[in-house]
N, C-alpha and C positions, 0 to 999 in steps of 0.2 A: 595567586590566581590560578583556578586551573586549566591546564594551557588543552586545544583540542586541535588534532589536525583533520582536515576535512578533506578526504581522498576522494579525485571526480567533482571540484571545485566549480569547474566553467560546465560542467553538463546540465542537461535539462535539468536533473532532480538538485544537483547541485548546488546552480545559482540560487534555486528556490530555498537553499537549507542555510545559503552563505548572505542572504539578507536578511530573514530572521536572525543569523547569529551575530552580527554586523555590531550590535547594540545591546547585544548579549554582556552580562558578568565577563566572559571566559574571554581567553585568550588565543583567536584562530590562526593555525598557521594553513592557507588555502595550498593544494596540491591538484596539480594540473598539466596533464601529459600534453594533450593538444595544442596546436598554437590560437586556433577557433574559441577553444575554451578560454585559454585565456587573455584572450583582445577581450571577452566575452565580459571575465570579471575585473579589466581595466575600465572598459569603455560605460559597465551600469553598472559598478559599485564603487570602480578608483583602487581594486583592489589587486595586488600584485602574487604572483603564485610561485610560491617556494619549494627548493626540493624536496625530494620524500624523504630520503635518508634524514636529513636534520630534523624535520617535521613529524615522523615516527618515533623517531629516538626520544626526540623530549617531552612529548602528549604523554597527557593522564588519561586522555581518552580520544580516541581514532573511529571516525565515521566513515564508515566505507558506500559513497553517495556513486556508487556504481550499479550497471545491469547488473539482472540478478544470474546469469549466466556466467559473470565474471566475478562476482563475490568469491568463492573458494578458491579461485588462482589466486585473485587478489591477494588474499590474506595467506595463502601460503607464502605469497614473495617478499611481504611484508614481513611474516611474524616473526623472525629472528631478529628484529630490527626494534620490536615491540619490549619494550623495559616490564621487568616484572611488575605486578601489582597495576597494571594499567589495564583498562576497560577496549572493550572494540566492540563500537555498535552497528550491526547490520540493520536494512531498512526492509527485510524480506525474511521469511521460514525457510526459504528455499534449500537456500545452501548448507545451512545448519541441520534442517531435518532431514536431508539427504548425504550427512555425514562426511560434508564438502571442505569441512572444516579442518583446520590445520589442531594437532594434540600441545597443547601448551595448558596446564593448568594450574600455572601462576597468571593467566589474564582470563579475564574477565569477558565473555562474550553476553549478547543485550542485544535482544531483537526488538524492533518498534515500528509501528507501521500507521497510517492514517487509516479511518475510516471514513473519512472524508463527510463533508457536510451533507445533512439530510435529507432526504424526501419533504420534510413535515418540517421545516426549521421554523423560524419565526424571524427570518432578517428582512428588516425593513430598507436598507440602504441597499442600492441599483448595485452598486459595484459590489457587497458582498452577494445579492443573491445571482450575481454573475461568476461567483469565484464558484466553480463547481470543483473543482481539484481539491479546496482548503489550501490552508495556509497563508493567505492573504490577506481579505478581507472578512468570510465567513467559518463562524465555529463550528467543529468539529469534536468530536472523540479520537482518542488513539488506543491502541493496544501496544503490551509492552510483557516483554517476557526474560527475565533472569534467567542465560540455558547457562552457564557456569558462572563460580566465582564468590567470594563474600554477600552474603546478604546487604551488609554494609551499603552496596556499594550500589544496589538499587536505586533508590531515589535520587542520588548523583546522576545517573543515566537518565531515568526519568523526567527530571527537571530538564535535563538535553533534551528529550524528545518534546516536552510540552513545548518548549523554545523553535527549534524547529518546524515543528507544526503548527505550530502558533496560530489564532486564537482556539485554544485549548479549552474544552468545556469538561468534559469528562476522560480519564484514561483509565483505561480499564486492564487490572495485571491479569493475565493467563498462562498457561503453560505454552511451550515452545509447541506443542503439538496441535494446543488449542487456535493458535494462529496460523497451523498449516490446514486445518481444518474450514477456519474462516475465509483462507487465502490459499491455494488455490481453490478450492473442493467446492465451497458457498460464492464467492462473489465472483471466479472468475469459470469455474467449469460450468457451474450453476446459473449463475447470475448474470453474466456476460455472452451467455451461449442462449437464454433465453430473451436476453436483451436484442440482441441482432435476431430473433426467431421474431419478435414482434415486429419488427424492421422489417421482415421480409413479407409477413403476412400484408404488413400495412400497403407494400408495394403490391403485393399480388391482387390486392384491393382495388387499386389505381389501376393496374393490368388489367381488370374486369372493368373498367370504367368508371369508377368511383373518384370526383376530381382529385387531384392530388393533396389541395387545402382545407378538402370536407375530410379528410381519412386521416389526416394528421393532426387535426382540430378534434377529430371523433375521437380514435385511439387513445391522445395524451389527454384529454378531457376525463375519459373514462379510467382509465390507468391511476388516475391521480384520486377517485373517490375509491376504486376496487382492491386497492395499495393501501389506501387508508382504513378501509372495513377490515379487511385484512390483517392488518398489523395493528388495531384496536386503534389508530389516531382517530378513527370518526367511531367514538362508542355506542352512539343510534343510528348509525347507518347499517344496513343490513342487504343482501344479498336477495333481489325480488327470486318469487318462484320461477320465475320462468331463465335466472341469470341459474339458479340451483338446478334447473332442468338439464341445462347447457352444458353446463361444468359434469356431470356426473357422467353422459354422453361421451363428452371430448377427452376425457383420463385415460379410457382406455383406447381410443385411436391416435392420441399424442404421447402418450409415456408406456412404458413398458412396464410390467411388473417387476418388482422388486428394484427399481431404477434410483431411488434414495440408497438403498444397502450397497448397490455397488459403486455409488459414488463418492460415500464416507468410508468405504472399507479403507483401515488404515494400508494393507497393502494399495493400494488404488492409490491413497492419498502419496504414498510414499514413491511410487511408479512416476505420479506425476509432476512434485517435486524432483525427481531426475530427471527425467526429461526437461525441465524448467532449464534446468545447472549442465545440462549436455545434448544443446539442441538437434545437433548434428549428426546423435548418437539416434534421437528418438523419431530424426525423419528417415532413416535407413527402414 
């Protein structure tokens, strides 16, 4: 059986990776610095957390279910400890595409990350279309990326990630770069930065006098058909002229020229992957 130790055991992403593996094939040894953590995976799973030392030493494959800030320490303190021929799957580009990474090229590194469930799903049960994270009760896609190691040794990792993420509908392989691309640059510089911009307008909305339950019923209402023209989920839905008037108006007082090129510039993308892995560095 192939045995896996789970580094960051009782932490938020943690727990979530040590109940899908729970009733996994594999063989978990959970690793757990805190004492919080682990009351954590005593008290909601009955599961006990062992040392690293023993726990690295004998994994065929080591997840490191830590911030992404401390992935590269991590695995530098670890990787002496790490037996040849064995896998270490990070859950972030971060510290990999910012060269955070310890030189060992007898192990195997494997990046994997959720994409987490959709805009546009199709779950009919209350409790998956409340799992917005994944990994619970609603499906999801994951990305997965071989940045060193046997090809072999892919679908081994893989099959961890589908597990973890679990329920797994599609996982999609990319390059290590293609996931720093998607992560930071799209969903979180992009995506997240715009996400709270609608948040803030919706307020400044309510700030003009707009009740607070008309601006948030308007907003998400709309968001949810102009998301979907958008992205081809409503294929006869179409953008009225006066919504085309709007948009062509607002591009140039909201975005800057050339504001895509400088946000996928791989220098960019690579600036802000260090910063990710050196926070402390990049609020100086």
């Amino acid at each position: 059986m192939t045995k896996i130790a789970l580094l960051g055991a009782g932490g938020k992403m943690g727990i979530r990776l040590a109940t899908n593996l729970k009733n996994s094939r594999f063989e978990v040894a959970h690793v757990e610095i805190s004492e919080t953590g682990r009351q954590k995976l005593r008290t909601l799973l009955g599961i006990q957390s062992v040392e690293r030392r023993l726990a690295v030493g004998d994994a065929d494959i080591i997840i490191l279910a830590v911030p992404d800030a401390l992935i590269g320490r991590v695995a530098h303190q670890i990787i002496h400890e790490v037996k040849s021929g064995a896998a270490l799957i990070v859950l972030d580009a971060a510290a990999p595409h910012a060269g955070e990474m310890p030189n060992r090229a007898d192990v195997t590194y494997f990046c994997t990350h959720p994409c987490h469930p959709p805009l546009f799903g199709n779950e009919t049960e209350l409790a998956a279309q409340n799992d917005f994270f994944g990994g619970i009760k609603a499906k999801q896609g994951i990305v997965c990326a071989l940045i060193q190691g046997p090809e072999a040794h892919y679908a081994g990792c893989e099959e961890v990630a589908r597990i973890i993420y679990s329920p797994v509908v599609r996982s999609h392989r990319c390059d290590l770069e293609h996931i720093a691309i998607l992560e930071p640059a799209l969903s979180e510089t992009i995506g997240a930065t715009l996400s709270l911009a609608l948040r803030e307008a919706t307020d400044e909305a309510v700030r003009r006098g707009v009740p607070k339950a008309a601006a948030r019923d308007f907003i998400l209402g709309h968001l949810n058909i102009e998301l979907a023209i958008a992205f081809g989920a409503y294929p006869d839905g179409q953008f009225s002229d006066g919504a085309l008037q709007a948009i062509e108006q607002a591009k140039p007082v909201i975005f800057q020229n050339g504001w895509l090129d400088r946000i996928f510039d791989p220098d960019a993308i690579k600036k802000s992957v260090r910063d990710i892995c050196n926070p402390n560095q990049a609020a100086q």
